[in-house]
Backbone bond lengths (Angstrom), bond angles and torsions (degrees), N, CA, C in turn:
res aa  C-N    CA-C-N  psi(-1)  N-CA   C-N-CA  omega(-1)  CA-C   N-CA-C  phi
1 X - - - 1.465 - - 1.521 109.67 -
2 X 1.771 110.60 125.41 0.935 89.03 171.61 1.818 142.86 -83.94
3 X 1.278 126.82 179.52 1.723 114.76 -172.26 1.529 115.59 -73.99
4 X 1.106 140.80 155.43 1.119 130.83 164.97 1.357 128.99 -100.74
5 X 1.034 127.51 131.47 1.639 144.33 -139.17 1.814 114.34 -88.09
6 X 0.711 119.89 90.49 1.591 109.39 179.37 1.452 122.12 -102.32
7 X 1.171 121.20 146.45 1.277 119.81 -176.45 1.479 120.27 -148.10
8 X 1.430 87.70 108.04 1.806 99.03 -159.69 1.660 89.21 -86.21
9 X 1.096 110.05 165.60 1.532 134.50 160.09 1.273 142.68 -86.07
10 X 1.230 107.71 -9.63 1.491 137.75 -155.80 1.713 102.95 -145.10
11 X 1.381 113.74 160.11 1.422 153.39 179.04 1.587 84.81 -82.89
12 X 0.513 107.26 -86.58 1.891 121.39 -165.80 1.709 95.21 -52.59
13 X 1.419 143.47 -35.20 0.979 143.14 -144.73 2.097 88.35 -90.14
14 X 1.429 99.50 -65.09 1.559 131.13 -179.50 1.654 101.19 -39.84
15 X 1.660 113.31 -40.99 1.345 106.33 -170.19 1.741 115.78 -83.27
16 X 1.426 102.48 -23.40 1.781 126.32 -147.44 2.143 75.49 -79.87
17 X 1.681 92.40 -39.91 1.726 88.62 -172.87 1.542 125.21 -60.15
18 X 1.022 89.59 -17.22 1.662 102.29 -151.68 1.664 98.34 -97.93
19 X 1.822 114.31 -43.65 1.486 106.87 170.75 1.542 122.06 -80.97
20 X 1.717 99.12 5.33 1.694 100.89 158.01 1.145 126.23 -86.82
21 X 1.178 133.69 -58.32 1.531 141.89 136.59 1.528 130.74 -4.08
22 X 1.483 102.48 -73.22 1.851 112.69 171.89 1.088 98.72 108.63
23 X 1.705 93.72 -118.24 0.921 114.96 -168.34 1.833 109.43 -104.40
24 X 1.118 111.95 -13.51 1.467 109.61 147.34 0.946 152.86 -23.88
25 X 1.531 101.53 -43.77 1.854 128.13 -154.01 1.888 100.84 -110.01
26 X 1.274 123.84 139.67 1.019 131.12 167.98 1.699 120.60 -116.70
27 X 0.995 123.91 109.53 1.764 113.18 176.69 1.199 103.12 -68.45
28 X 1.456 100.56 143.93 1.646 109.44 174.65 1.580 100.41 -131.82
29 X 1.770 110.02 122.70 1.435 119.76 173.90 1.674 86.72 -96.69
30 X 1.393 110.62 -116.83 1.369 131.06 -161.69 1.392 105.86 -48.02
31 X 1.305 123.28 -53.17 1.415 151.89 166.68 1.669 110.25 89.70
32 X 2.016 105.71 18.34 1.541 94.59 178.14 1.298 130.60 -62.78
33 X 1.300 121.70 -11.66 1.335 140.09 -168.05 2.072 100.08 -105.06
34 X 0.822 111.16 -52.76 1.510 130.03 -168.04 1.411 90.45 -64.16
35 X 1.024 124.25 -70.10 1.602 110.23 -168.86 1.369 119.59 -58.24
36 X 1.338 116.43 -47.42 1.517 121.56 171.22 1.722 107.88 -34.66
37 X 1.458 98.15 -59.53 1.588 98.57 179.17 1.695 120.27 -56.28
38 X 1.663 110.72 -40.03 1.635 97.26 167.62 1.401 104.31 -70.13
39 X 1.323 149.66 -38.42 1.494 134.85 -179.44 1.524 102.72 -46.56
40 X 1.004 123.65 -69.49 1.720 111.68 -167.71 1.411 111.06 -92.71
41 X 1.672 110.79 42.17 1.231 111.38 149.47 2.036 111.00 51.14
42 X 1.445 99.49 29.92 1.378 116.29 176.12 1.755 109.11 -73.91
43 X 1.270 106.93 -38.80 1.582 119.31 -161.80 1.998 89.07 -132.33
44 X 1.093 112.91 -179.63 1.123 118.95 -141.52 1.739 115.06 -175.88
45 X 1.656 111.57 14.48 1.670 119.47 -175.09 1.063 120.11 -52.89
46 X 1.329 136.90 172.25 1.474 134.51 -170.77 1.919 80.81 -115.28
47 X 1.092 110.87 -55.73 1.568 113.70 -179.29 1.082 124.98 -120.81
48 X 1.304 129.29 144.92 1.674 148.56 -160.59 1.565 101.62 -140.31
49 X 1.658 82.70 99.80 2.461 90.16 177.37 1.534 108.40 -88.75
50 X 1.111 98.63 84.94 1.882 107.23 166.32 1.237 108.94 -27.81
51 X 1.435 123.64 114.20 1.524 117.37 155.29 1.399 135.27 -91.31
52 X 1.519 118.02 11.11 1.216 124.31 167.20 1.277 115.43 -41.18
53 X 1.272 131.61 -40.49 1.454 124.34 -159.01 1.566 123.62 -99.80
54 X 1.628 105.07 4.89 0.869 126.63 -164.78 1.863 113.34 -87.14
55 X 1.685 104.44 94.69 1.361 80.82 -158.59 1.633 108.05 -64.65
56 X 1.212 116.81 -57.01 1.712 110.93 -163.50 1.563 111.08 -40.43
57 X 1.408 118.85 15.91 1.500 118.62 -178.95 1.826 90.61 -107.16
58 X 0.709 131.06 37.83 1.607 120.78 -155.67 1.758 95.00 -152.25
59 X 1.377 101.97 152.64 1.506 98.53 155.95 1.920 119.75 120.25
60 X 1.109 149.16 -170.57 0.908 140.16 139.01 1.692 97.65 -130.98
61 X 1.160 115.94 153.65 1.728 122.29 146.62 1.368 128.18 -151.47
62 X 1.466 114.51 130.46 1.063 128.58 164.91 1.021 145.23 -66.71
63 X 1.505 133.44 158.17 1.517 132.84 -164.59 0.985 117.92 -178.98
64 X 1.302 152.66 133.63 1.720 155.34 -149.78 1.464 99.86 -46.43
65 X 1.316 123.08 -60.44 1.411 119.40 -153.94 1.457 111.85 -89.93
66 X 1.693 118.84 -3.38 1.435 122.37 177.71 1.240 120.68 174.42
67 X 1.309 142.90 178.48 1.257 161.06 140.71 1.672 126.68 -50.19
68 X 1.375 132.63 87.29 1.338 113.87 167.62 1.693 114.63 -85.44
69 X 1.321 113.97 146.63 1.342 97.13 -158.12 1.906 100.39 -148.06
70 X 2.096 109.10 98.83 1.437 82.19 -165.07 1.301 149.34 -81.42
71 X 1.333 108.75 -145.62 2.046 106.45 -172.86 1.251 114.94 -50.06
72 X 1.900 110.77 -58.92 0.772 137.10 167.83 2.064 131.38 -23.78
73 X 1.568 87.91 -47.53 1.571 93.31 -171.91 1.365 113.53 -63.67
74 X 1.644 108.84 131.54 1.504 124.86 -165.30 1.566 89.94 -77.55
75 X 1.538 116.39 163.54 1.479 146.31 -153.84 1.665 83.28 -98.58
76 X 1.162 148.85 -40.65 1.550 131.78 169.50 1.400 127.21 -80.83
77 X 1.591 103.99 -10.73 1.247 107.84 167.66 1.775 103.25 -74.89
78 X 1.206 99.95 -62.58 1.983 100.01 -178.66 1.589 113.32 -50.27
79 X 1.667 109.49 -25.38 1.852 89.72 167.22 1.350 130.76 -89.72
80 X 0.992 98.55 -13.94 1.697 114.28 153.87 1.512 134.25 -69.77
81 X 1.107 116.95 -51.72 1.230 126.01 -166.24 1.704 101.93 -69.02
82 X 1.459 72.14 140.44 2.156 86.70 -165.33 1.349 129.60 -68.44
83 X 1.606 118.80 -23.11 1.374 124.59 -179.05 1.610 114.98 -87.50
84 X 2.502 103.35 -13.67 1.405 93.25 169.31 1.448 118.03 -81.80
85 X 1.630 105.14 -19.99 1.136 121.43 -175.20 1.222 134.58 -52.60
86 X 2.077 90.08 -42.92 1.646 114.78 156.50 1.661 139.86 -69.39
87 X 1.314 95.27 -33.92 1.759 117.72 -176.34 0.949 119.95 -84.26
88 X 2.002 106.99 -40.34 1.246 115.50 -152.30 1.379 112.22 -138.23
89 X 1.562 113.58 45.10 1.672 116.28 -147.53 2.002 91.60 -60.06
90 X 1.282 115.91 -55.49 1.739 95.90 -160.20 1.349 118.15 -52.23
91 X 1.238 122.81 -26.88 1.749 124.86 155.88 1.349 116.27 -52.34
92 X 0.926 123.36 -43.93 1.874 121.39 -170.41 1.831 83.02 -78.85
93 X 1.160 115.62 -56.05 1.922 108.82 -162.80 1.813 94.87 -38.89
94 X 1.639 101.52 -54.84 1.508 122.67 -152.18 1.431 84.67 -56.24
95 X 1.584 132.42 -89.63 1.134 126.06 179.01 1.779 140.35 -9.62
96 X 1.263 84.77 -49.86 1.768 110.96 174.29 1.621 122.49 -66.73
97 X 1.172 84.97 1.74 2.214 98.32 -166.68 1.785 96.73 -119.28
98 X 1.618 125.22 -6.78 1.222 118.48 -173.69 1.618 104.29 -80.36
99 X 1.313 111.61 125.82 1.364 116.56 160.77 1.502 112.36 50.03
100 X 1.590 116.70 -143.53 1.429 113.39 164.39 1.299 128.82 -109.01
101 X 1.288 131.38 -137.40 1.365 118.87 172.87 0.812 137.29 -69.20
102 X 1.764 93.60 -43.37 1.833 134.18 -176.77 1.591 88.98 -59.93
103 X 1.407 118.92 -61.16 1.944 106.75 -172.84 1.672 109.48 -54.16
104 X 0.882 111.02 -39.04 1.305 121.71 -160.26 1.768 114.45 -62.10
105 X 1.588 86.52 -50.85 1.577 95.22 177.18 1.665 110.86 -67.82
106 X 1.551 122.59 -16.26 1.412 108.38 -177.86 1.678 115.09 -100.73
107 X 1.438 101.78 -45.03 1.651 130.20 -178.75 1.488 89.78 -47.88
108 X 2.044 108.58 122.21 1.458 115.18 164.79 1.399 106.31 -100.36
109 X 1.415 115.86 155.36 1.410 139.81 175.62 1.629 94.95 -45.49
110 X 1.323 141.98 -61.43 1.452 139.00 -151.00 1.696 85.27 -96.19
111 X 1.217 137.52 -65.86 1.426 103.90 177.84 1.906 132.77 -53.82
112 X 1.028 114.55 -28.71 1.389 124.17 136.49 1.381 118.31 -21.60
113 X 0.992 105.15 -84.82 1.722 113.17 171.97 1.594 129.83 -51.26
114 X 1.183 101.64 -29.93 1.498 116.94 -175.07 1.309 111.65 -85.65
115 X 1.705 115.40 -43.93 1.513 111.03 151.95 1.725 132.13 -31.90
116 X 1.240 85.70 -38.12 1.888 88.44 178.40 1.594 98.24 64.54
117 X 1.630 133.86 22.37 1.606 91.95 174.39 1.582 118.53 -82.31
118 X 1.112 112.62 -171.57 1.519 94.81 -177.31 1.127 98.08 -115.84
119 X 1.622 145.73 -24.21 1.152 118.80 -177.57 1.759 105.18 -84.76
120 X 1.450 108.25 78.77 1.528 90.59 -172.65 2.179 73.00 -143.80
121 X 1.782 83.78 165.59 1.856 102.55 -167.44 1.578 109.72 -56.08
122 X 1.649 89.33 -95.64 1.311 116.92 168.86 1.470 137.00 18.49
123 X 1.864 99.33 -82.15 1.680 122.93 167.93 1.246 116.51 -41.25
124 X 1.624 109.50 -40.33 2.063 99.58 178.59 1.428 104.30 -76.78
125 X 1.832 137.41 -28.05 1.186 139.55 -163.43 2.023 91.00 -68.15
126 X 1.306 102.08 -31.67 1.201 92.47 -152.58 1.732 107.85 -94.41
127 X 1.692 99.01 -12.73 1.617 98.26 173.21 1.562 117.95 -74.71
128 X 1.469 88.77 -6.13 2.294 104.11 -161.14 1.649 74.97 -74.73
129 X 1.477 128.92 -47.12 1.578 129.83 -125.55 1.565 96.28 -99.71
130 X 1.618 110.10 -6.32 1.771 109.75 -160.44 0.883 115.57 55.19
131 X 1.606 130.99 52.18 1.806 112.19 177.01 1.740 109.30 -78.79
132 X 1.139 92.44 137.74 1.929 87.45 143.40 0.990 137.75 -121.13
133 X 1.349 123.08 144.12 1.384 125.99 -174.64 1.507 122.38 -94.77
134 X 1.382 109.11 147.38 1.617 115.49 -165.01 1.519 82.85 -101.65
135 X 1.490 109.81 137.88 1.285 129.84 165.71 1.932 124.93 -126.71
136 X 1.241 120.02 111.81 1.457 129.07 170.30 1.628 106.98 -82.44
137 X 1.434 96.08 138.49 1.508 105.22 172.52 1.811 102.85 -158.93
138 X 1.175 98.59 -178.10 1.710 114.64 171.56 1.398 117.64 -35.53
139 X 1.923 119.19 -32.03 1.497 134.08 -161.94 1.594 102.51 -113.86
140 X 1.522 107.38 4.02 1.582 95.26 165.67 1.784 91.51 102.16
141 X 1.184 140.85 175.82 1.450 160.56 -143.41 1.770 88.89 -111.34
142 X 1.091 112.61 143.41 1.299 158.27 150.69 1.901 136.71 -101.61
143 X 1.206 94.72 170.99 1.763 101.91 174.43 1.297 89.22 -146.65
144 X 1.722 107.75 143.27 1.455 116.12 164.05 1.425 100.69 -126.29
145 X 0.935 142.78 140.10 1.469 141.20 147.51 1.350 110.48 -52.83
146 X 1.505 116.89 138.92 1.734 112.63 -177.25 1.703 109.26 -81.25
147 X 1.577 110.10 6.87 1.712 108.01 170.16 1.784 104.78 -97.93
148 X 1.556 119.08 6.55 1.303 119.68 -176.69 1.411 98.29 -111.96
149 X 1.224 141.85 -9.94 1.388 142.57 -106.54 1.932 103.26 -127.35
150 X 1.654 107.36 -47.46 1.311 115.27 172.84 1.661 115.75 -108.53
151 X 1.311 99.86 115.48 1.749 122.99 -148.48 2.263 83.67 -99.44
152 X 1.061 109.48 -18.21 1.300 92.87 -179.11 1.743 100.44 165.46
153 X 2.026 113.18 179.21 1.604 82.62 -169.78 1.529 102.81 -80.59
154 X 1.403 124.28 147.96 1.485 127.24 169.55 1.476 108.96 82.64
155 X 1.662 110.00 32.04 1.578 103.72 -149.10 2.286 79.11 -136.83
156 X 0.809 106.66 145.93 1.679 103.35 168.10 1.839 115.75 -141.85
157 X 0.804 99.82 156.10 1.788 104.76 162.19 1.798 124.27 -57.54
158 X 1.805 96.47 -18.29 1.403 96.28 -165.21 1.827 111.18 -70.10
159 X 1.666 102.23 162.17 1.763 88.46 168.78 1.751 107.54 -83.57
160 X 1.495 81.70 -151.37 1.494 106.93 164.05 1.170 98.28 -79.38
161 X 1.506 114.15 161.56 1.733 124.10 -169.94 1.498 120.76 23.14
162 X 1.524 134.18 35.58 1.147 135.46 166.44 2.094 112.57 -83.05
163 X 1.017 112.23 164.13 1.451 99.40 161.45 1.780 95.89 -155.38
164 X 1.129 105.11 146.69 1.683 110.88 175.21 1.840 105.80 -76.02
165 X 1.312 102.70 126.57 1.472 97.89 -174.11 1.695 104.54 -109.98
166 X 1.480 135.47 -21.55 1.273 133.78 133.11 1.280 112.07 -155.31
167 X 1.837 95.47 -160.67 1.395 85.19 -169.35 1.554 82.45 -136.80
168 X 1.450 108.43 170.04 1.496 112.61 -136.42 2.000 80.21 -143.27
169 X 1.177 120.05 103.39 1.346 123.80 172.13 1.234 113.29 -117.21
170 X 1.892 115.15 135.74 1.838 113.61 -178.96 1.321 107.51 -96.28
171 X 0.925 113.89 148.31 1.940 137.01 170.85 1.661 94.65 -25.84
172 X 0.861 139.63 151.10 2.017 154.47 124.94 1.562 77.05 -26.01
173 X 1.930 73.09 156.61 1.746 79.27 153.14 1.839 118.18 -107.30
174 X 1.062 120.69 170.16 1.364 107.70 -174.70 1.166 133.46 -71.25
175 X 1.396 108.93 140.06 1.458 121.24 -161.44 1.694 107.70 82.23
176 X 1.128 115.59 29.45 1.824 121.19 143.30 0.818 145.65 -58.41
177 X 1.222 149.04 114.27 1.247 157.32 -162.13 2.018 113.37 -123.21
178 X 1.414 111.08 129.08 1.439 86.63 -152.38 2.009 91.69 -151.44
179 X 1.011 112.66 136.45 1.779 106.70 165.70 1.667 96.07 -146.30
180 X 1.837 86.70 -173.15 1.754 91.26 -171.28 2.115 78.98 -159.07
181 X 1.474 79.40 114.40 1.869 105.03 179.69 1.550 101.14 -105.00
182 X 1.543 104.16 112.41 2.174 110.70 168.91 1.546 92.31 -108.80
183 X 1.870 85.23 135.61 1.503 92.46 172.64 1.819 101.89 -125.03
184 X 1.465 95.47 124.39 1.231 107.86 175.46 1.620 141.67 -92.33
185 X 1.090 131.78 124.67 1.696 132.19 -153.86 1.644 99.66 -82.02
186 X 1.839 105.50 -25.23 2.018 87.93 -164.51 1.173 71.54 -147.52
187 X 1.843 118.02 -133.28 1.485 123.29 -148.30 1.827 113.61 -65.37
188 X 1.563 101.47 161.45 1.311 107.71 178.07 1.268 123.66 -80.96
189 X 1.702 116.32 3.11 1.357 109.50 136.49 1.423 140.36 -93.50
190 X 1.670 110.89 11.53 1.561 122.91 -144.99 2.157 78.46 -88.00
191 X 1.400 92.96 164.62 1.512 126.89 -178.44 1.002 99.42 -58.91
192 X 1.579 122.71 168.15 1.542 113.34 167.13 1.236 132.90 -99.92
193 X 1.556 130.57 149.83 0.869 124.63 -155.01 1.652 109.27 -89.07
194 X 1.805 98.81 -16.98 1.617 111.79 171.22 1.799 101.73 -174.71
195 X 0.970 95.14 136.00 1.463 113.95 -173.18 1.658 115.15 -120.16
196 X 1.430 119.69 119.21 0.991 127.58 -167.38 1.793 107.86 -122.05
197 X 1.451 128.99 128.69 0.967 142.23 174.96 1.177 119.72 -121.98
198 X 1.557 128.98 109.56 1.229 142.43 -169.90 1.617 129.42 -122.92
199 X 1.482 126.40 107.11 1.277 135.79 -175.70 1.359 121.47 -101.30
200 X 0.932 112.64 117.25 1.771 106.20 160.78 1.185 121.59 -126.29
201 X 1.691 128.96 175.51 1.229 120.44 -166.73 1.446 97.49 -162.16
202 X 1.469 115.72 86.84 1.061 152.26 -153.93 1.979 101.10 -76.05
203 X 1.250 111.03 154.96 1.391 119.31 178.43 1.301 132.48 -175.40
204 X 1.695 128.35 75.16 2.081 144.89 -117.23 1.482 74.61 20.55
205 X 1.555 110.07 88.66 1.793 106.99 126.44 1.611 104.44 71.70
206 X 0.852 137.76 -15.83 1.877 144.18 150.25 0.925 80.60 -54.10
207 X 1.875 83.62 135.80 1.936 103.86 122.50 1.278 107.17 -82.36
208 X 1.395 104.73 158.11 1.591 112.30 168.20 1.098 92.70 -133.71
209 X 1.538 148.11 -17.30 0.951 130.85 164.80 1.422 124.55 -157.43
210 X 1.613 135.79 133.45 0.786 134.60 -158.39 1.655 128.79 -122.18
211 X 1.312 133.70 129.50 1.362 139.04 -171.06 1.577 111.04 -120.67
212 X 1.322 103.85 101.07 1.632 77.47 159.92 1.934 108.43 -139.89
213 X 1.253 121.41 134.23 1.458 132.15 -177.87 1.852 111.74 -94.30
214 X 1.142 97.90 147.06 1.448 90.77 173.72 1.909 90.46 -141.01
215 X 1.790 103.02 140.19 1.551 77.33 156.91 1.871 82.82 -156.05
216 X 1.240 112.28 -156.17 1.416 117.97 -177.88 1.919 103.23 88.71
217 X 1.514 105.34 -47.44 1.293 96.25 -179.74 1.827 122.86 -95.78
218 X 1.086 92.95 19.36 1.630 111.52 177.34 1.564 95.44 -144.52
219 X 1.902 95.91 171.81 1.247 122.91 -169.76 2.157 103.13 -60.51
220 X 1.180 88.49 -49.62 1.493 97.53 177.77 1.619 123.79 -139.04
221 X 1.532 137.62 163.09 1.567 119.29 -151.52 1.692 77.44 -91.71
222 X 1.601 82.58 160.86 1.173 108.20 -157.84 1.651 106.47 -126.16
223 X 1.598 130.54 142.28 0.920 112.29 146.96 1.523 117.72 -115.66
224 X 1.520 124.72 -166.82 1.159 115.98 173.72 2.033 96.51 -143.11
225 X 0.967 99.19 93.26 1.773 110.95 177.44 1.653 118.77 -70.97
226 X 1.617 110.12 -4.98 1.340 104.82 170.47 1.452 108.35 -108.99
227 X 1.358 116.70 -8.04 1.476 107.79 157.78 1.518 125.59 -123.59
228 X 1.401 114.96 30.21 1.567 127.92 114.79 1.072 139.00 -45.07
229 X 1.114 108.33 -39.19 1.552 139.05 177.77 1.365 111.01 -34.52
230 X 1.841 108.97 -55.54 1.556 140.72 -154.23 1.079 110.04 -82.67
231 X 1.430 112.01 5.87 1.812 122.61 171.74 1.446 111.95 -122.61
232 X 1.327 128.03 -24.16 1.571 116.58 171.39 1.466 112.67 -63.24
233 X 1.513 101.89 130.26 1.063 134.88 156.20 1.381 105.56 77.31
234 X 1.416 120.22 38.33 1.511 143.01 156.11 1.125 118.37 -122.31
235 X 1.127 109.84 149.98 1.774 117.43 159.58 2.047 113.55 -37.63
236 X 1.324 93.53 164.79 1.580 84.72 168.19 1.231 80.17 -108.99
237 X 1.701 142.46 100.56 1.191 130.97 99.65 1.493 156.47 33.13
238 X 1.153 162.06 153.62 1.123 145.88 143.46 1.465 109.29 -89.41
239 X 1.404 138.01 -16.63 1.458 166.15 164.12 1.598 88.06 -48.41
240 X 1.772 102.63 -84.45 1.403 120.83 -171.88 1.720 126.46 -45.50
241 X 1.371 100.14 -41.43 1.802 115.75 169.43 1.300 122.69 -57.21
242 X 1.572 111.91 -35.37 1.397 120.07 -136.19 2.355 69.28 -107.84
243 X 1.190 113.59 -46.96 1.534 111.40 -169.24 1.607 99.12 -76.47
244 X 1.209 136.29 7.98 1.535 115.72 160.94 1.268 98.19 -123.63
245 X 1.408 136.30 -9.14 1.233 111.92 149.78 1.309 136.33 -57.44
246 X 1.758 118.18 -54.63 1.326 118.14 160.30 1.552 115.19 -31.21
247 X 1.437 103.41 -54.17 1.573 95.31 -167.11 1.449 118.35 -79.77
248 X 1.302 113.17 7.35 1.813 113.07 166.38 1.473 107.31 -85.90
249 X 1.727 114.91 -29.67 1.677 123.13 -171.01 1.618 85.61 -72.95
250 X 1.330 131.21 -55.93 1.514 122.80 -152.86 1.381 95.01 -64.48
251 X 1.142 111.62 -57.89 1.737 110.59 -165.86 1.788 144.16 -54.05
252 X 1.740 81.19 -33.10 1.503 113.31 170.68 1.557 111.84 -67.32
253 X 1.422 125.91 101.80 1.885 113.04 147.06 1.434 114.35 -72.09
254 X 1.570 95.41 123.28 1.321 101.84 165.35 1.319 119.64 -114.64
255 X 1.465 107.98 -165.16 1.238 130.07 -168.30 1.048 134.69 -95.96
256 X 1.656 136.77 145.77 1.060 145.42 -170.59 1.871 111.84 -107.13
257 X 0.970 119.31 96.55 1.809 110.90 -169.13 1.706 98.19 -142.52
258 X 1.426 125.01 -160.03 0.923 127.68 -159.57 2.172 98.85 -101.90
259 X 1.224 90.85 -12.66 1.347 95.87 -168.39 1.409 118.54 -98.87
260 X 2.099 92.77 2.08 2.026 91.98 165.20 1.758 83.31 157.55
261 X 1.283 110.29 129.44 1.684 127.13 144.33 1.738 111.85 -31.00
262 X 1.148 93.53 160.06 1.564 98.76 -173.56 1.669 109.39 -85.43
263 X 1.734 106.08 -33.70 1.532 108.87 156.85 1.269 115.05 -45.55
264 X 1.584 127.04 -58.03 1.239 115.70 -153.16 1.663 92.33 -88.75
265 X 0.867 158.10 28.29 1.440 158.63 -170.89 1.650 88.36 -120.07
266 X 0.960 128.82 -73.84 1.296 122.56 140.15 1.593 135.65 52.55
267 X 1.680 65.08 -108.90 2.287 98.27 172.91 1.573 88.42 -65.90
268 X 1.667 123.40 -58.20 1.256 117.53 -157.10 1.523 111.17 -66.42
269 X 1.583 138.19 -13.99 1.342 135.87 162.77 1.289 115.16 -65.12
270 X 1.591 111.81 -41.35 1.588 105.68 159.27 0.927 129.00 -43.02
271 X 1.399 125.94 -58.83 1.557 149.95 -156.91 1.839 92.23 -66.09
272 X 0.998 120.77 -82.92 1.447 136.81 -171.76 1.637 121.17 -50.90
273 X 1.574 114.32 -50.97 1.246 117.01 138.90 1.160 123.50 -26.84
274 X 1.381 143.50 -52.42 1.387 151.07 -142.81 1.730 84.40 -102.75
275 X 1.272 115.19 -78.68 1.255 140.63 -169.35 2.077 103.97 -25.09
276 X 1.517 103.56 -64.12 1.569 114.17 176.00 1.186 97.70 -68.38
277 X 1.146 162.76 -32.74 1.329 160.00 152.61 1.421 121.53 -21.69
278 X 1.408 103.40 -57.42 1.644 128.32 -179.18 1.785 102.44 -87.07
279 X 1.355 82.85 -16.32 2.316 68.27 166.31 1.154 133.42 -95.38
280 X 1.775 76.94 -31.65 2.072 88.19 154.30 1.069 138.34 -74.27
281 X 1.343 101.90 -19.79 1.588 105.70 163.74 1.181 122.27 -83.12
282 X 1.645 122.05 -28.65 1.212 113.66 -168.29 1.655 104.06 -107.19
283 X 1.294 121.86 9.33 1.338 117.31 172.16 1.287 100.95 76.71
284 X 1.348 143.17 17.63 1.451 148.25 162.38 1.718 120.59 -67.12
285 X 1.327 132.43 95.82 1.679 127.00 -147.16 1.222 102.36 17.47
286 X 0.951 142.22 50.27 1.437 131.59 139.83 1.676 117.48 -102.12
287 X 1.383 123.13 133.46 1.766 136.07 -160.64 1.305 95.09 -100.29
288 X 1.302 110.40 139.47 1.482 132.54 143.23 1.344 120.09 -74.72
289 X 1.803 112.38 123.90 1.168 107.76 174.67 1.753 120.18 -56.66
290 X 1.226 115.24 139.16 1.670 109.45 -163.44 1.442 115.00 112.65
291 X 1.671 107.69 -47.50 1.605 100.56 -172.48 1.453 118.11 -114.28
292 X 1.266 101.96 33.96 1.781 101.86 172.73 1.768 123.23 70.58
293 X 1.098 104.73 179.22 1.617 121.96 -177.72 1.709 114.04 -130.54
């Protein structure tokens, strides 16, 4: 049988549906993931609350200290759009590497997120950037930090009847320098096999501060803040690159899937780690926050 489709208009309408339902009810943003699962009869809802119509799910807005940016907004709109392009280049890169066009143009940023998979872009662009996400539910709105946020793969922080309504990302700080490198095992649309997101925030040639995310090759993106550490207030090095790369490969457990052994995930956290490192330093496709993608 098939589900029956609702489509509230409202924030309040979308939620009132969803704590009637339960566990019944499924929200559907983009629905690239969601539908696949009703095709092979994976999931099984009685109801599916369309959030297309939902405006406060929609939108970008600005404000001195950042970008809020909502559930709603499709993954080709954010690699396009010029102020992420400018502010926020490793999000627009990250975005720009999902699937193909056809995904791109439907798949939203908060269903994205809400999926929790791990071999997906985005989530590491957005652990480099600290976003947090605003969440509505039954108990009224929340904040999660996106390093509190993925509990495991396919696993989230959210409750029952919650829905992510956006996500709320702050500026670099100045003088950032920032990219997002996918390395792929088979086709040039296939998932990644490890995804690396790398920030710095440069000052004569210092770091002063350092970001780097990894996810795709673990359960969830990952950072490592004690070997960030090993770059403030030094040069980036070839010494310095080559010693927080190792120490992201040692630290990281990875994964075993079809798209690479947990050894070779591995060598390849080294490799890529090191690699975005040296682009940020050397200005090799890697963007300055300020000057676009």
């Amino acid at each position: 049988m098939r589900p029956e489709v609702l489509h509230p208009s409202t924030l309040s309408d979308a939620l009132a549906a969803l704590a009637a339902y339960g566990e019944e009810a499924r929200p559907l943003a983009g629905g690239t993931a969601l539908v696949l699962l009703l095709h092979h009869r994976l999931i099984a809802p009685r109801v599916l609350i369309c959030l297309e119509e939902v405006r406060e799910l929609r939108g970008f807005q600005f404000a001195e200290e950042g970008i809020r940016i909502g559930a709603m907004v499709r993954l080709q709109e954010l690699a396009r759009f010029p102020q992420i392009r400018e502010r926020l280049p490793a999000l627009a890169l990250a975005c720009r590497e999902v699937g193909n066009i056809r995904i791109r143009n439907q798949a939203t940023l908060g269903g994205n997120l809400a999926e929790a998979d791990y071999a997906s872009d985005p989530p590491i662009a957005l652990m480099a950037l600290e976003a947090i996400l605003e969440v509505h539910g039954p108990n009224g709105p929340r904040e999660i930090p996106i390093s509190e946020f993925f509990r495991g793969p396919y696993t989230t922080a959210l409750e029952p009847g919650e829905l992510i309504t956006a996500v709320r990302t702050p500026f670099p700080p100045p003088g950032s320098r920032m990219t997002y490198l996918k390395f792929r095992t088979r086709s040039a649309e296939d998932r990644p096999c490890l995804g690396v997101a790398a920030l710095v925030a440069f000052e004569d040639g210092i770091c002063r501060e350092l970001r780097i995310a990894v996810g795709a090759a673990c359960e969830t993106p990952q950072r490592r803040p004690e070997v960030e550490r090993l770059a403030i207030g030094r040069p980036l090095t070839e010494v310095v690159i080559r010693a927080i790369a190792q120490g992201y490969a040692d630290q990281i457990e990875t994964l075993n899937d079809l798209r690479g052994s947990a050894a070779y995930r591995k060598r390849m956290i080294e490799v890529h780690v090191r690699r975005a490192l040296e682009e940020v330093r050397d200005g090799h496709r890697s963007f300055s926050a300020g000057a676009g993608c």
